[in-house]
Each structure stands twice: as structure tokens, then as C-alpha cells.
FITORZA-375886 format. One record per residue (C-alpha): x, y, z. Coordinates in steps of 0.2 Angstrom, whole numbers, plus 5000, padded with zeros to 4 digits. Layout:
REM residues N
XYZ
...
END
This chain:
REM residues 612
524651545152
525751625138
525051595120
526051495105
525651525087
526651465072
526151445052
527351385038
526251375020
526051485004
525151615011
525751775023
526351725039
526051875052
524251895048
523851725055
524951725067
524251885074
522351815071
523151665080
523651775095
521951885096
521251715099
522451665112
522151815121
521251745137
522751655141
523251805150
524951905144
526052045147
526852065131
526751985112
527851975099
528151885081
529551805071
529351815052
530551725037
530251755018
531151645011
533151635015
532951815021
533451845040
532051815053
531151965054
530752015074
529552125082
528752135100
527852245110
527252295127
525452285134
524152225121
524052145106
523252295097
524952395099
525752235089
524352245076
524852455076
526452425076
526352305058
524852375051
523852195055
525252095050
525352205032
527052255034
527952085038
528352005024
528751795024
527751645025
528551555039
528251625056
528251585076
527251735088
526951735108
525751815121
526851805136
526451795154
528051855166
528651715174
530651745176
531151915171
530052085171
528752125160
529652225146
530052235127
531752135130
531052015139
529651985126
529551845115
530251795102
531951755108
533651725097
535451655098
537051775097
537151755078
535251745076
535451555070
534151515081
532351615083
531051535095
529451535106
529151445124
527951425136
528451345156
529551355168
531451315165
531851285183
533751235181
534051395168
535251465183
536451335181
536251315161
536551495159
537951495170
538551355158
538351425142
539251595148
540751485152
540451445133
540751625129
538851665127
538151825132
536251875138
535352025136
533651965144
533351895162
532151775153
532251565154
531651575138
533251635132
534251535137
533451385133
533651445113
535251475117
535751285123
534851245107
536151335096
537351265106
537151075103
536551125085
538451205085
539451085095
538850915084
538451005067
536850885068
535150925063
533851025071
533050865079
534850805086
535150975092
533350995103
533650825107
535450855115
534651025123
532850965130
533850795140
534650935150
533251055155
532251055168
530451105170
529051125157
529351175139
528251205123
529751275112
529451315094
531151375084
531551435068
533451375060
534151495047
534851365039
532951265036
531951405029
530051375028
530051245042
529751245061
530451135073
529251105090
529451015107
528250985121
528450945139
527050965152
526351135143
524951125129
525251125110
524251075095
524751045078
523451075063
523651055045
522751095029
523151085011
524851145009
524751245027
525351205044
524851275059
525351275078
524651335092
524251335112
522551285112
521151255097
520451425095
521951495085
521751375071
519951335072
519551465057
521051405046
520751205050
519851055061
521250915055
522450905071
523750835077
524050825098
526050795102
526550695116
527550725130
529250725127
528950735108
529750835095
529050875079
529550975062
528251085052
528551105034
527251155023
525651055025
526650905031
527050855052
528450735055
528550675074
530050625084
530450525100
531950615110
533150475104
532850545087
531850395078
530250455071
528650415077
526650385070
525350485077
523450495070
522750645063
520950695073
519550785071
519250955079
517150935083
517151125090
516351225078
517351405075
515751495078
515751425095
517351545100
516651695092
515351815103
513951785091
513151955096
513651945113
514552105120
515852005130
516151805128
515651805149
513951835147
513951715130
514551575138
513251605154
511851595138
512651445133
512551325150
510651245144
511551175129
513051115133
512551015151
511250955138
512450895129
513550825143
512050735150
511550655133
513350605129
513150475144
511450455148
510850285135
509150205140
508850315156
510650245164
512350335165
513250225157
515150225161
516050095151
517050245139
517650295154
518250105158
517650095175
516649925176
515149905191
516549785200
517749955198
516550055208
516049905222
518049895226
517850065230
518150125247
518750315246
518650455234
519750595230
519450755221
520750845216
520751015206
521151215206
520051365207
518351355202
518351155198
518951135217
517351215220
516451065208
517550965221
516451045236
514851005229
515150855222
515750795240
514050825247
513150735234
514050575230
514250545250
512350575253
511950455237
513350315244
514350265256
515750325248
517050415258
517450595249
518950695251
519250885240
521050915239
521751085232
523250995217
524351125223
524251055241
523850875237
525450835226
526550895241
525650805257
526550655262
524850545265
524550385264
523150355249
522050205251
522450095238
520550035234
520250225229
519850305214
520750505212
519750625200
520450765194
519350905185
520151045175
519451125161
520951125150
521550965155
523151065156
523351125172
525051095180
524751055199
522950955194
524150845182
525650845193
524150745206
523550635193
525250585190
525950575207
524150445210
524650345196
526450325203
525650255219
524450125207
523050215211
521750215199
521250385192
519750475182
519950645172
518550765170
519050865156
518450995142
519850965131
520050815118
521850745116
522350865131
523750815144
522550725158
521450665146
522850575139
523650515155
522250465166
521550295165
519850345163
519050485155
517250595157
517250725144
516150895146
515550955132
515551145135
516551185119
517751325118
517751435133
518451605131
518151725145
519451695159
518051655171
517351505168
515651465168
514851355155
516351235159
515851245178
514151195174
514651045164
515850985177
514351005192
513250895181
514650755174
514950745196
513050705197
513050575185
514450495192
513850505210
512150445202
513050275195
514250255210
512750235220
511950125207
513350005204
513549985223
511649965226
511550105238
510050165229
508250105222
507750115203
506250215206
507550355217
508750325202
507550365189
506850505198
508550585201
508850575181
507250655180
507950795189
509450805182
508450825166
507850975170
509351085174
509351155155
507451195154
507851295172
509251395170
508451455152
507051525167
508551595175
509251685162
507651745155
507651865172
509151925173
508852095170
508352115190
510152045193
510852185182
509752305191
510552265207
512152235202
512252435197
511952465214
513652385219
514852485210
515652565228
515752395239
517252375242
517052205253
515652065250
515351915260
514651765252
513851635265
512851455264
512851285273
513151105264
512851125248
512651295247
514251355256
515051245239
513951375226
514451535239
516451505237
516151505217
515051655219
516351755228
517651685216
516651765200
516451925211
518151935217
519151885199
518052025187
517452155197
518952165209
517952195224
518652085240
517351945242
517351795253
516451665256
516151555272
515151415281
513651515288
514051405303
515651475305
515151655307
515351695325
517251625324
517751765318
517051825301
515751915310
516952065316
517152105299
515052155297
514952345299
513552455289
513152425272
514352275270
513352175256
513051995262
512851875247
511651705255
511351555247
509951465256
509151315242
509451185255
507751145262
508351055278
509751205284
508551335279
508151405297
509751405301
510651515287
509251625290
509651655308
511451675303
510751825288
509651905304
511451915315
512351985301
510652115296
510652165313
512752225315
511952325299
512352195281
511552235268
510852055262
510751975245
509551805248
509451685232
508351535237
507151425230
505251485225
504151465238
505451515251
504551695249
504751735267
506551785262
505951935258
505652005275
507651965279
508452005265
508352155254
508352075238
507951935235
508251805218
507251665216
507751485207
506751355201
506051215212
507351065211
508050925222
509050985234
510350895229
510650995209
510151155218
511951225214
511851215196
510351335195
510951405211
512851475203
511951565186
511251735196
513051725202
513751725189
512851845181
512951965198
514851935196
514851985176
513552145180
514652225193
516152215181
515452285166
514652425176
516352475184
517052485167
518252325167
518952195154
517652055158
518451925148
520351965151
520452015172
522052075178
523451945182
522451785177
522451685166
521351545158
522351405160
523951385173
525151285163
526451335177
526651285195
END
């Protein structure tokens, strides 16, 4: 959520920083705004309501602000009304102090109340403010540095912060601290840039920097110095960014959504070739040893939104491969429940940015209580990556739209191989089964390229669902895991109410809801539960649904129940999902784009939850 941008060099400021923003724009935001300095001039300020192009209006691209040293943010309401005065940036009283932040300060009641008592005044309801305000503060009250001053500040808040600040008396530099919410720091020949995540600088440079939490840092031009909170400078090592910039540009596509979709067979490729050596999953970068995995006796899942829904699926295939005991926790439920965890368990945590705030407050919740933990992860150098003791990185590359996709697929296939060598290591399964399975798992790029090369029957169809208002989404086992990611896709970009359930658990209560020309959405690829989600499609068909089968070819007696019907490639059961998800998707991407809607940017979401 919320979007940083920051640039201090030779060259202008405002034009980067809004390039840097149009890039951050799937972050989801309200407002946006830009701080520029030229030179030991005043901080120049402008901001905004709605999108970025009204910023871009307003400046003529970023032609009008003059200076070389600038901050900007896309901002996403969290305390105080979307408005112009709440927008970022933010200043002091005397306009000493200029800065950006994304989080949550959750003790800003009580500092605000402080700093009042100080004689300073507030003219927005914002955290953000007051936060720049205790800065100027402590920079006041000690007549230190910039560094002493965030350092007195930060020990006394509460919550989250990526802060980047501008001091009028250290023209040309920026001063940036991080806790719990993304930042990246790149640099280039006499340049420096900041931002939220990798696509704002990926055009201007590759060589990064990823600050710590609990780290401060100044920005001057072309050079990084890092800082511990006591003050005493610190070492980090400059990385490679592997991400070409191409890879976050549309390349022809008319909306990122349906460019990522394209993008699925190469990037599980990828991911199944960055761990696959000699026809064996091998698992030592991750740092989990065969003895590791015997230990074994339960594992969580833990994640938000659509990798919950990895969660699912990967449950039912690790426990049919072992005899591992699976449990799929919500993070935003797990790091509040008072269970007991089983200390010969592994907790794995999948989120895409590696950012997400309740998936990381898990991981470190299970690291407190010494249980040993495993990211899956998109994102180099990102907060989970980082703190968990084992990493499995997906290669999807940057994803754009709000609604993942490519990242989902990677994920589904990184739980296979796992499940694949948990099984292995524990010798729960034979080599010919093992080499088979591998064989299988192979073939999920080759497949959904079939998929995709039929996707003009999906769009057909999907033009004929403009007026639902409510969709029902319905599979058993494996399939019930691809429905609740089917009726997310549906739900978050078309805006149609969609659910999804246990076909089993229709007659509890679900079916009241089927009245005439309600659309039915059913997933039937699991060979051995077949009949039975077929019955439940012929209850539904006859209270008057309107069905929607997707199924396997060969299953074509699907077509005198359902009336359409989508057909996947032949697979083991057990990877039907990943092929299983992409008419999904694509129905979910169809239905938005023919209603007229922002597929990449949906109302009130955002790409990554930063804050709780």
C-alpha cells in the first residue's frame, strides 16, 4: 500500500519521481503528491486528489518543478480522509522538515497530544504528520544531525514506518528510515534513487541497495551511507536487480492482467528449473537438510488472499504425497490464536512481496516460539526473504496488475516440488512415482500455452455475464482450493459478488441462495469426486443455475449438465489446479474489461498490504 519515490542527482527531479509513481501505481492510492528542492531554494510542494494524471496535469509531467532533489507519494487512507490536506508530502511548522511515509503510527494520539503541549499545531488528521513533526522536534531540541534527530524520534514510535525526509538545512540529500514496510535504495553514476518497490527505478538502474529493519540511511548524489538506530554507521552490499525493465512494461498487451496470464508457461518454467538438478528437487539453498524434513511431524501454511488459496491446494497435495500433517492458517488469524505449535514443525509462509504485514508478523511470531520457518517469496532481499530461515524463491518477475496471477502460478508449483521432496526425503514415495510426478510437473508450461491458445471461447462467454450480479464458484478437494481463487479473480475486478464453496456443503445452506439464472462456476478435474460434483451441478441446474463446467478432456459428458463447458489438458490429478485456475482467470479479466473497469488498478485494493 502507499507508494515512495525519492531522487537526488544532476538531473530534474519531478520527472522521475513522477515516472517513479506511474510505476507504483498498483499499490493502490487515493492521492499523490511531490516535494521538489533546487538547490538552497524552499522545498517546492504539490499534491493532488484521485490519479496520478491530475499530478502530471497539474506540473506539465514534472516540467514545471524545478530542482534536483525530490521525495513523492501515492497514498492509501489510513488515518485521516482521503483529501488534498491529507495527501503527501508532509512538513513541519517552519517547513524545516519535508517527508514521505508509508505504515501505520499506532501511538500518533499520544505523540501528537505531546508535541501539542510543545506548542505545535496540526492542520491534517494524518499519522504521517506528526511523525515529521516529532522529527523536527528532536532535530530542534538537541541541535544534532539529521541522523540523531530520526534516531531520537523513530525509538518513540510505534507501528511501521518507511519515512523519507528532506532537511532545509542539507540541500541535495535525503534522509530515509524503515521499519516493517518496503523500501529500496538504487544508485547509478552520480544518481540516487528510492523507492517502494523495484519497478520505479528499474528503467533508471539494476544496482540496489535493500535497508534493514530498523535502519536509517542518507542519500546524497550517487552515494548511500547506512545507519544503525544508535547512530554508528553500518556496511551493506550493493545487489543486482535480475528483473529486466521490460518485464514491467505491457509489451503489446492492453492491460498488465492478461500479460501476466501470457506469462505463466515461462515463469513456472523458470521456477521449476531454478530447483530441479539431475531430475531431483534439490532443497539445500533453501537450508533444509533430508534429516530436517524426517523430524518433521506437522506443517503450517500460513499467508493472505490468493497465496491462502496456494495454502489450500498445496494441503491436499503434500498430505496425499506424506504423511505429513497440514494445517492453512489465514496470517491475520494465525498471529492472534493462542495455539500451542508443535515444536518438530516447519511454518511456511507464502506472499508474493515478501512484504505483507500479518504473513510477516506469523513468520516472526513462529520464529519467537523456535519454530523453524520457510518463505515463499517473489521478491529478493524483501522483509520475509530476509527473516525466515529458509528461502524458495518464485521467479514470476514483476508483477503489476493488482490481481495476481503469474505469482499464483509459481507459488502452486514451488508447493509441489516441495511436497514432491518432503515425500522423498521421508521415503513416503517410490523413484519410479517420483520421476513420474516430475514428469507431470514438466508439463504445466506446455499445457497452459494449450489453454491460452483457446481463450477466445472464454471471452465469448464472459460477455455474456456483464448483468450477474452474484456467481457461485463450487469443487471438492482440490478443486474447491482453484474455485475460491476463481471467485476471488471474479469478485476483486469485475465486482460482481462471487463465492465460492465445498460442493459438499451445498445443502447446508448455500443452496437457498440458487434462484433462475444465478451463474454456477464448477470445477470438476478430480477424477475420483467427479460424480459427486456432478450431482451437486444437477441440484443446483434444477432450482434453475445456470452452470459453467471446467473439467478435464475426456470428461465430455459435462456437456449434457453444464451449459458451457471449458476443457483443460489431461494431467495428474494432483497439478490439476495450475491448468485448472487460467480459464479463471481469464473469465475473471473478460468480465472486467467488458464492464468497462480499471483491470489492473480495482477499487480499494492494493497489490501489496504493508499494513495490518
Amino acid at each position: 500500500m502507499c507508494g515512495i519515490v525519492g531522487f537526488t542527482g544532476n538531473k530534474q527531479a519531478a520527472p522521475i519521481l513522477l515516472d517513479g509513481l506511474a510505476k507504483l501505481e498498483y499499490r493502490g492510492y487515493d492521492s499523490a503528491g511531490i516535494a521538489v528542492r533546487d538547490g538552497d531554494s524552499e522545498v517546492e510542494i504539490i499534491k493532488a486528489m484521485g490519479k496520478l494524471k491530475v499530478l502530471q496535469e497539474m506540473t506539465d509531467g514534472g516540467n514545471a518543478v524545478k530542482g534536483t532533489c525530490g521525495i513523492g507519494h501515492t497514498r492509501w487512507a489510513t488515518h485521516g480522509e482521503p483529501n488534498e490536506t491529507n495527501a503527501h508530502p508532509h512538513y513541519s511548522d517552519d517547513g524545516n522538515i519535508v517527508g514521505v511515509h508509508n505504515g501505520i503510527i499506532e501511538n500518533y494520539q499520544e505523540l501528537r497530544a505531546k508535541l501539542t503541549k510543545k506548542g505545535y499545531s496540526f492542520y491534517s488528521t494524518t499519522d504521517t504528520e506528526v511523525a515529521i513533526k516529532l522529527i523536527d522536534y528532536y532535530y530542534k531540541k538537541y541541535l544534532g544531525t539529521p541522523i540523531d534527530a530520526l534516531n531520537h524520534a523513530l525509538v518513540r514510535i510505534r507501528g511501521s514506518y518507511a519515512l523519507a525526509i528532506m532537511f532545509e538545512q542539507y540541500p541535495g540529500e535525503i534522509y530515509v528510515a524503515r521499519k516493517d514496510s518496503p523500501m529500496i535504495i538504487g544508485v547509478s553514476d552520480g544518481e540516487t534513487y528510492l523507492a517502494s518497490d523495484v519497478p520505479a527505478i528499474l528503467k533508471y538502474t539494476r544496482n540496489v541497495y535493500y535497508i534493514g529493519n530498523l535502519e536509517l540511511a542518507k542519500l546524497s548524489k550517487g552515494e548511500v551511507t547506512f545507519y544503525n538506530l544508535d547512530g554508528e554507521e553500518i556496511e551493506k552490499e550493493l545487489k543486482t536487480i535480475e528483473w529486466d525493465a521490460e518485464a514491467a512494461e505491457k509489451g503489446g498487451y492492453e492491460h498488465f492482467m492478461l500479460k501476466e496470464i501470457h506469462e505463466q508457461p515461462k515463469v513456472i518454467r523458470d521456477t521449476i528449473n531454478s530447483v530441479l538438478k539431475d531430475g531431483i528437487v534439490s532443497v539445500e539453498d533453501f537450508g533444509l537438510s533430508d534429516d530436517d524434513i524426517k523430524s518433521l511431524r506437522k506443517v503450517y501454511i500460513v499467508a493472505c488472499g490468493s497465496a491462502y488459496h496456494v495454502g489450500m491446494a498445496a494441503q491436499y497435495v503434500i498430505e496425499q504425497l506424506s504423511s505429513l500433517d497440514v494445517r492453512v492458517e489465514l496470517a491475520s488469524e494465525f498471529r492472534y490464536r493462542k495455539m500451542t505449535l508443535d515444536k518438530e514443525s516447519l511454518v511456511i509462509v507464502i506472499s508474493q512481496s515478501g512484504e505483507t504485514a500479518d504473513s510477516l508478523a506469523a513468520l516472526r511470531m513462529a520464529k519467537e516460539k523456535g519454530i523453524k520457518t520457510l518463505g515463499i517469496v517473489n521478491v529478493v532481499g524483501s522483509s520475509i526473504a530476509r527473516e525466515a530461515d529458509n528461502v524458495f524463491y518464485t521467479l514470476a518477475g514483476p508483477e503489476i496488475s493488482v490481481a495476481t496471477t503469474k505469482a499464483y502460478g509459481t507459488q502452486l508449483v514451488a508447493a509441489y516440488l516441495l511436497a514432491l521432496e518432503f515425500a522423498r526425503a521421508r521415503d513416503e514415495i517410490t523413484a519410479e512415482k517420483y520421476a513420474g510426478l516430475i514428469a507431470e510437473i514438466n508439463t504445466i508450461p506446455e499445457k497452459i500455452e494449450k489453454i491460452l491458445e483457446d481463450k477466445e471461447r472464454i471471452q465469448w462467454f464472459s460477455s455474456k455475464l456483464i448483468g450477474v450480479k452474484d456467481a457461485f464458484f463450487i469443487g471438492r478437494g482440490i478443486d474447491y482450493a482453484i474455485s475460491l481463487e476463481g471467485s476471488l479473480k471474479m469478485k476483486e475486478i469485475s465486482y460482481i459478488h462471487s463465492e465460492a464453496y465445498a460442493a459438499g456443503e451445498l445443502k447446508h445452506g448455500p443452496i437457498s441462495l440458487i434462484e433462475d439464472g444465478t451463474i454456477v462456476f464448477s470445477v470438476v478435474t478430480q477424477q475420483d469426486l467427479y460424480e459427486k460434483t456432478v450431482s451437486n451441478m444437477v441440484e443446483v441446474k434444477s432450482r434453475g443455475a445456470h452452470l459453467f463446467g471446467l473439467t478435464s478432456y475426456g470428461n465430455y459428458a459435462m456437456e449434457d449438465v453444464a451449459d458451457f463447458t471449458v476443457y483443460i489438458p489431461k494431467i495428474d490429478p494432483l497439478f490439476a489446479g495450475s491448468l485448472a485456475v487460467v480459464p479463471l482467470q481469464l473469465m475473471g479479466y473478460y468480465v472486467s474489461v467488458s464492464k468497462g473497469f480499471d483491470v489492473d488498478k480495482p477499487r480499494n485494493l492494493a497489490k501489496s498490504v504493508t499494513v495490518e
